[in-house]
Steps between C-alpha positions, in 0.01 A plus 500: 500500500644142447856433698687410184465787347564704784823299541580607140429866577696519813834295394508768205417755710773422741756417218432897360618640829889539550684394765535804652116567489459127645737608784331804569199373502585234769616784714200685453308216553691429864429836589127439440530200739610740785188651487274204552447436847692167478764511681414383893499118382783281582548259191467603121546238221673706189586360121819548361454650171599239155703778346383340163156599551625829582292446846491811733797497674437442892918587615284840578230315768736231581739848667201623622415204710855418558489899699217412694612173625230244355540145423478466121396166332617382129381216321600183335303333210479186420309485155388145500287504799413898416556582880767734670716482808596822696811549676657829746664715310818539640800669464682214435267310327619380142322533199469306140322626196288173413429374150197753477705814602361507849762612762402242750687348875747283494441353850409658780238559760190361369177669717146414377318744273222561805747722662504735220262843610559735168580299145673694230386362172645522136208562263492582140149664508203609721193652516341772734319189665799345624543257252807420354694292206804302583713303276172189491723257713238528826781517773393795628152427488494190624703610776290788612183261479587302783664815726331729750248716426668754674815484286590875331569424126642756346598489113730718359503665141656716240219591395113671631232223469262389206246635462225222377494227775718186462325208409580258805413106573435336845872464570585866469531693854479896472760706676425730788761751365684625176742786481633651215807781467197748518154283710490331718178304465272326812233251402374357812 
């Protein structure tokens, strides 16, 4: 299936569900996460959901990882140069909603992407192969082309996969997980 239309599908898809079913469904889909055997790593890089988009809402994984004492890194995008910068999440640190809706760092910390073990990543589709549709800017892609191998990518959804395969280009990098309010999914 092409990624444009998927996008279509999904955004509507997403737009038909209330906010209470949204919120559910990120609780649900935390709870997933505590069954994955994820949790002995030391730094996770999370997004912070663009309430626009109606993203799922990581508060749920963000208390989670808060409980069991893991460094948490956020991002900051800067759209010209299609790259990110990741920061500590901090109790203290401040955040901005940018011109795109992101919730991104003011300041802070700033720790290089390498340190990251487990990658939460916003998705608007996937497939039972591990392949997923974003919003078409890259940043995740390109960022998880040039990490380690051994990095645990881990997309989360409202919804169960596709079920024709994606269609996907050189630059596309499959996740390793997916977990939905009722799967979780492992590809590798």
């Amino acid at each position: 299936m092409n990624k444009a239309s998927l996008r279509k599908k999904y955004k509507a898809l997403r737009a038909s569900l209330s906010a209470e079913e949204r919120d559910n469904r990120s609780l649900a889909i935390a709870n997933q996460l505590l069954g994955l055997d994820i949790w002995e790593y030391d730094y996770y890089h999370i997004f912070l959901p663009i309430e626009r988009l109606l993203e799922v809402d990581t508060t749920y994984i963000l208390n989670i990882l808060s409980g069991k004492d893991k460094n948490v890194l956020i991002s900051k995008s800067d759209f010209e140069k299609g790259t990110m910068q990741h920061f500590l999440l901090l109790d203290n640190t401040k955040l901005q909603v940018n011109e795109y809706g992101i919730p991104e760092p003011v300041d802070g910390i700033e720790i290089a992407f390498a340190k990251a073990q487990v990658v939460f990543l916003p998705l608007l589709a996937y497939d039972s192969k591990g392949n997923r549709v974003g919003y078409g800017k890259g940043f995740y892609d390109k960022l998880l082309a040039e990490s380690n191998k051994e990095l645990l990518t881990i997309g989360l959804s409202y919804f169960e996969p596709e079920e024709k395969e994606i269609t996907t280009n050189s630059l596309d990098v499959s996740m390793k997980y997916c977990v939905s309010p009722s799967n979780s999914f492992k590809f590798c």
